[in-house]
C-alpha positions in Angstrom: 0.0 0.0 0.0 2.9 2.5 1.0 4.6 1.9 -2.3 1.2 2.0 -4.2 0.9 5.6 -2.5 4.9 6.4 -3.4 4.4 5.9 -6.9 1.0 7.8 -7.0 3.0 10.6 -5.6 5.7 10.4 -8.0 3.1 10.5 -10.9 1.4 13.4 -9.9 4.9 15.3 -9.6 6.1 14.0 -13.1 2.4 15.3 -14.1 3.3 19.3 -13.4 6.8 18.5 -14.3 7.7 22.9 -14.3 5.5 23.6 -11.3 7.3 20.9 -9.7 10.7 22.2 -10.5 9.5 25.5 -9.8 8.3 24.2 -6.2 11.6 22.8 -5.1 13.6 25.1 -6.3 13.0 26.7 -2.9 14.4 23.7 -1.2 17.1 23.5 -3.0 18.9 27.0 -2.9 18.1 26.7 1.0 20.1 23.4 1.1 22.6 24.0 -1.5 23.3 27.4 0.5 23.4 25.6 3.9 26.0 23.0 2.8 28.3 25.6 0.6 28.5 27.9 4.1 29.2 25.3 6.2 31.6 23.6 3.9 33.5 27.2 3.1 33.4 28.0 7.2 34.4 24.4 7.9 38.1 25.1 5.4 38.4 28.8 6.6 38.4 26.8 9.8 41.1 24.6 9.1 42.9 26.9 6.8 43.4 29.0 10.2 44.6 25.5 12.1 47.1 25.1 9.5 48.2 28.5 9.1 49.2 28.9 13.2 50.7 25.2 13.2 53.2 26.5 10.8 54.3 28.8 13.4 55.2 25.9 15.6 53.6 23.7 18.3 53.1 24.8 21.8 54.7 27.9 21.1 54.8 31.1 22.8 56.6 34.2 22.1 58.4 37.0 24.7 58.6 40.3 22.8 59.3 43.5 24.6 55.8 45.4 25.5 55.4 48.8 24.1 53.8 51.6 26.1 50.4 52.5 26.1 48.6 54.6 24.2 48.9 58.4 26.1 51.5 57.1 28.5 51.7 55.7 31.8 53.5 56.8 34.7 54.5 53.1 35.9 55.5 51.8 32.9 59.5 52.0 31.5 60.4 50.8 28.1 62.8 48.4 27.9 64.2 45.9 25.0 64.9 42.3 25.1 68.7 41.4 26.0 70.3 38.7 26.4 70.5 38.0 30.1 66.2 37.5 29.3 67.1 34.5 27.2 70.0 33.1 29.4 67.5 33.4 32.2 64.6 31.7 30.4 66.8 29.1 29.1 68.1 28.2 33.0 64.3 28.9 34.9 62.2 27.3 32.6 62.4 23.0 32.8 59.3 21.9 30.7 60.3 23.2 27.2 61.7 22.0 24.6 63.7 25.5 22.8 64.4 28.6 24.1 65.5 30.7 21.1 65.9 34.6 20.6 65.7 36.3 17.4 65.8 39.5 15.4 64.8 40.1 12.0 65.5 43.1 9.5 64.6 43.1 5.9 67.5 43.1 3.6 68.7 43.0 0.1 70.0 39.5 -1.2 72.4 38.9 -4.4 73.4 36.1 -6.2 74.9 36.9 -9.4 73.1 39.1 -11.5 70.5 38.2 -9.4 69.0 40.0 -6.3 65.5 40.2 -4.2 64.5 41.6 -0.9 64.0 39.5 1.8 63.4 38.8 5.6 66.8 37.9 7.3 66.6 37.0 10.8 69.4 36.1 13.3 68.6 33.0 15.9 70.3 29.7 17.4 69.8 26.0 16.2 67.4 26.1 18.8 64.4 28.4 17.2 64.1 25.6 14.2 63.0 23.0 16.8 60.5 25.7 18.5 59.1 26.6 15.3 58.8 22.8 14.0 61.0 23.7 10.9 62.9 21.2 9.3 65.8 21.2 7.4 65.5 19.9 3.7 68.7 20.1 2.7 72.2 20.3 3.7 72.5 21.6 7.5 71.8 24.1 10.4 74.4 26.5 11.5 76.5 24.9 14.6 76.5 26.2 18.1 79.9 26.9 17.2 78.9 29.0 14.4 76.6 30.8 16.5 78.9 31.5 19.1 81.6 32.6 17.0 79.2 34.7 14.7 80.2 32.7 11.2 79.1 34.0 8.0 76.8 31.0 7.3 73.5 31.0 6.7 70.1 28.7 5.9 68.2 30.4 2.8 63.9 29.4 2.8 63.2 27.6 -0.6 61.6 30.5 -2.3 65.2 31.8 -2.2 66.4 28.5 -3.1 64.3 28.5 -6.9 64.7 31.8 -6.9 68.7 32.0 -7.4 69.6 28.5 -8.2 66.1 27.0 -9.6 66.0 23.3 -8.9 69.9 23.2 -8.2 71.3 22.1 -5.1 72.7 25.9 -3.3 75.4 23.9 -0.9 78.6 26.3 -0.4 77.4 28.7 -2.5 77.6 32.4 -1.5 75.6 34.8 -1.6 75.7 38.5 -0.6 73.1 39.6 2.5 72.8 43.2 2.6 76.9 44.4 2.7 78.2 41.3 3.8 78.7 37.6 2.1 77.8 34.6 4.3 77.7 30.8 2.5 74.5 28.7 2.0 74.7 25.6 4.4 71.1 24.4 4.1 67.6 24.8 2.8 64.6 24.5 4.7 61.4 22.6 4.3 58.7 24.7 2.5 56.6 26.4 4.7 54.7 28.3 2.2 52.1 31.4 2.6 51.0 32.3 6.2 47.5 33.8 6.6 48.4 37.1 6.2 50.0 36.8 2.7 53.1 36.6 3.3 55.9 34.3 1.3 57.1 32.3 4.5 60.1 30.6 2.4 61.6 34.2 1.4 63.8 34.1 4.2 67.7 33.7 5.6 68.7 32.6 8.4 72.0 33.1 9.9 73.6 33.1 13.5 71.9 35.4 15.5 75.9 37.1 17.2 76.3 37.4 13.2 73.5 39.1 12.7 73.8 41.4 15.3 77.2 42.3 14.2 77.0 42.5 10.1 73.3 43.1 9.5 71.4 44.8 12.4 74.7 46.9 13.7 73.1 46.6 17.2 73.0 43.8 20.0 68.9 44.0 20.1 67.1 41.1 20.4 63.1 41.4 18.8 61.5 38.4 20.2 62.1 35.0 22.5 60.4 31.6 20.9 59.2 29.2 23.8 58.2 25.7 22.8 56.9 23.6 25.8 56.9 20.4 26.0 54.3 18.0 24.5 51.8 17.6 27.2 52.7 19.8 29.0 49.9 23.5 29.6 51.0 26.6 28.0 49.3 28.7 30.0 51.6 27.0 33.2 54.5 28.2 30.9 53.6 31.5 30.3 52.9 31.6 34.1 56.8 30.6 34.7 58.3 32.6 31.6 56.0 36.1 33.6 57.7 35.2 37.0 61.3 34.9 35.4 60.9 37.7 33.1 59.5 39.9 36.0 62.6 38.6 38.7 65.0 39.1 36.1 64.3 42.5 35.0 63.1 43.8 38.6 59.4 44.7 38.0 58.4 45.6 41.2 55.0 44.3 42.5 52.1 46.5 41.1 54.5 47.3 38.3 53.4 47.1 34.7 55.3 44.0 32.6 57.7 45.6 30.1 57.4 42.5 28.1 54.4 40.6 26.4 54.2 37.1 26.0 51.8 35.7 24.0 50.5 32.3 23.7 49.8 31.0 20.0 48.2 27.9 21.6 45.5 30.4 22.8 45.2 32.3 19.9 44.8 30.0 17.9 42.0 28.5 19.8 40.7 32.3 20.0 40.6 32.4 15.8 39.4 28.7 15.4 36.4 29.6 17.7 35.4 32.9 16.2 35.1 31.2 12.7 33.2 28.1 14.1 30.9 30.8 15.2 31.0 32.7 12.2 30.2 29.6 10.3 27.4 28.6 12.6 25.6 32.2 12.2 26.0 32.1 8.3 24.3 28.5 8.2 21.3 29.8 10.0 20.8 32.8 8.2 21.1 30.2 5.1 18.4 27.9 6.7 16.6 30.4 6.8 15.8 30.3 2.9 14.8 26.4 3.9 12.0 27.4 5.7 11.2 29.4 2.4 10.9 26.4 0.6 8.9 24.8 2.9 6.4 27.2 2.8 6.7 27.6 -1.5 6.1 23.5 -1.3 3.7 24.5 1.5 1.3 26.6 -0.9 1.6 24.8 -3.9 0.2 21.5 -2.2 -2.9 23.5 -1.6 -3.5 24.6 -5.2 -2.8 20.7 -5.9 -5.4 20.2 -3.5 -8.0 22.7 -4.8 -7.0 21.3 -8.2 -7.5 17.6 -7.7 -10.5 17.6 -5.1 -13.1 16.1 -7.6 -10.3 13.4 -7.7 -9.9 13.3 -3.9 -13.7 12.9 -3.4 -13.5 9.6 -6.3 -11.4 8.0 -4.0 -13.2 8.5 -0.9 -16.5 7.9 -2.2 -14.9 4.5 -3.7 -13.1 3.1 -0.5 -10.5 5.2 0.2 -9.4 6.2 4.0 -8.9 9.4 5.4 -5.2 8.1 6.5 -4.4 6.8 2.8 -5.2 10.1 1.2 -3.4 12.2 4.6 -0.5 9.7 3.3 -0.5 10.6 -0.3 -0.4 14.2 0.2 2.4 14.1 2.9 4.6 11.6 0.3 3.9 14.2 -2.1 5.6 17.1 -0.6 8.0 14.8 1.0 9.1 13.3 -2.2 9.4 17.1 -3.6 11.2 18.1 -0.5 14.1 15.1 -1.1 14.5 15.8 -4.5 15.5 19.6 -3.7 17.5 18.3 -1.0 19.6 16.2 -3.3 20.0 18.4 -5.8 20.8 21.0 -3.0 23.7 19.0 -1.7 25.6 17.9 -5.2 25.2 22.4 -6.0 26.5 23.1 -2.5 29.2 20.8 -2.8 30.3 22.0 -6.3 29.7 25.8 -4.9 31.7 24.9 -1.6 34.3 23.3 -3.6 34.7 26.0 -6.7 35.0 28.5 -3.8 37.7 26.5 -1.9 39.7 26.1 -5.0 39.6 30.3 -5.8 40.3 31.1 -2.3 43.3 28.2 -2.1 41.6 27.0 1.0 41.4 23.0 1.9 38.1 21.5 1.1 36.4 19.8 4.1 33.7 17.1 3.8 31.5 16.6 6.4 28.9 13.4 5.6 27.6 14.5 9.1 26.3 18.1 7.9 25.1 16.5 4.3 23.0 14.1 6.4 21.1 16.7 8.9 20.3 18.8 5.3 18.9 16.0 3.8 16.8 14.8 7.0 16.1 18.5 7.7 14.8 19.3 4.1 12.6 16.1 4.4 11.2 17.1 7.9 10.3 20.4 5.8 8.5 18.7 3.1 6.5 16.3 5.7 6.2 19.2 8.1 4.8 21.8 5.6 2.5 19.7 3.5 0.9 18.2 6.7 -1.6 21.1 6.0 -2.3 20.4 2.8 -2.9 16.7 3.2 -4.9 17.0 6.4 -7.1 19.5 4.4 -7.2 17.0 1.5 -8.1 14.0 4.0 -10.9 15.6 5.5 -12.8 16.5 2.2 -16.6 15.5 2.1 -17.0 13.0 -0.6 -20.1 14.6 -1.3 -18.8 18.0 -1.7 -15.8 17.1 -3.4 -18.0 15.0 -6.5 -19.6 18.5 -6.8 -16.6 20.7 -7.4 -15.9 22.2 -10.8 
């Protein structure tokens, strides 16, 4: 009986084959819309996740605070040094790399060759906080850093840039005024969030640095990595305890130093899109409940239009239940059609957009299963009218309508 009433339904929708289209168009721009959102929120999403892990894991960063806005009578300015780092590197006991660096844009030649790029001076140490590998060749030695060699690591945009798909091993290159020689390549990191080209960089011995590029002994920032396991924000309690004994900030002091914690902004960022994506797929659904009420009011034209057909039936035999179940079919069978169509043009929309925005494409089967569901709930919800209407037709009346 239940398949006798499916293809019944089915008949009638092949029957207005336009006005059917026409009605679940509705439900399938509302789907189609819910599905791309999601989708595009869910990449942005991860895009963000990637873009901080680049940065490294557990990692937090000691820069030197700058003073706030109109002044403050308890607050004195005061730059990184070493003595910050040596003191980190002793206090602090569940971390991994304690690295200070500074970083100065320069101008790099190679021949006939030259570009601009970021050169920043550091110890072995800030490639383990910063989960950077080495692709090729090798990291400058804690010999080399001490002694202030003119080595240096080159990121693989520099790599292709001056020697294409050569190997750069022992070749020189001039930094700024002064020549230091290619001892590695690192591992492509490629473009961060904001843009920028990750892999245009050098990297040479920080006392080096100091001494040939940045003609001053300043140090810009202090990478922390703690240990895996082990609670950032418990490190960023010990690195504020040591900072503030080391430097002598007095109690009720302000901290001349920040310390941030990527761990937490990256949380921070990955919530406010899950939001984000969660308001833009309701204000999508929104256009669901449209089509629910478009399948909604064309069931009762359908009803108006077939009621001399609806009053055959029930003069014949037919129960109140059996036509209340060929209505509801009806607009549920309308309703699932628009939702498939809805979630093969989401997809395609969610995936088009990924590609042009160069962000990763994330299924979710969970979210294509609640649209489908939800747009049959629509179709069963909004043509219970309809088919209740059509079930409780007087035979009598209905055999007399034109």
């Amino acid at each position: 009986m239940f398949w006798e009433t499916v293809r019944l339904a089915l008949r009638s929708v092949r029957r207005n084959a336009l006005r059917s289209f026409l009605t679940l168009l509705g439900i399938v721009i509302g789907v189609a819309a819910v599905i791309a959102m999601i989708t595009i929120g869910s990449g942005t999403t991860e895009k963000v996740k990637q873009d901080i892990s680049k940065l490294g894991s557990n990692l937090l960063v000691v820069r030197a605070a700058r003073p706030p806005r109109g002044g403050s009578a308890d607050f004195t300015p005061r730059a990184l040094e070493e003595k910050d780092v040596e003191a980190l590197t002793a206090g602090l006991h569940d971390v991994k790399a304690v690295a200070p660096a500074a970083s100065k844009q320069a101008r790099l030649v190679s021949g006939a060759l030259n570009l601009a790029a970021e050169v920043t001076g550091t110890t072995p140490e800030y490639f383990t906080a910063r989960d950077w590998n080495i692709a090729s060749g090798r990291l400058f030695s804690e010999s080399e850093t001490h002694g202030g060699a003119g080595v240096c690591v080159v990121g693989q945009t520099v790599r292709s840039e001056f020697f294409g798909a050569g190997d750069p091993d022992g070749q020189l290159i001039r930094v700024g005024r002064t020549t230091c020689r290619i001892v590695g390549v690192l591992e492509a990191k490629g473009t961060s969030g904001f843009g920028q080209d990750q892999d245009l960089v050098v990297m040479m011995p920080l006392a080096a640095f100091q001494r040939r590029i940045a003609g001053d002994r300043d140090i810009d920032a202090i990478f922390v990595a703690a240990q895996d396991g082990v609670s950032t924000t418990e490190v960023l309690e010990d690195i504020q305890g040591i900072m503030r004994q080391t430097r002598r900030i007095h109690p009720g002091t302000a901290d001349n130093f920040d310390v941030r914690d990527m761990t937490q902004i990256a949380d921070a960022m990955t919530s406010t899109t899950t939001v984000m994506t969660g308001m833009l797929g309701a204000l999508a659904g929104v256009s669901l409940l449209v089509g629910g009420i478009g399948i909604m009011n064309i069931m009762l034209v359908s009803v108006t239009e077939r009621t001399r057909e609806i009053g055959i039936r029930l003069a014949v035999g037919a129960l109140e239940r059996q036509v209340l179940l060929q209505f509801l079919v009806e607009a549920t069978v309308l309703a699932l059609f628009g939702g498939l169509f809805g979630i093969v043009l989401g997809l395609a929309l969610a995936w088009s957009v990924d590609a042009y925005l160069n962000l990763p494409f994330v299924f979710s089967p969970t979210i294509v299963l609640i649209a489908f569901v939800f747009s049959a709930l629509i179709g069963t919800g909004f043509g219970y009218l309809p088919a209740r209407r059509a079930a409780r037709l007087n035979p009598i009346e209905a055999l007399r309508h034109e």
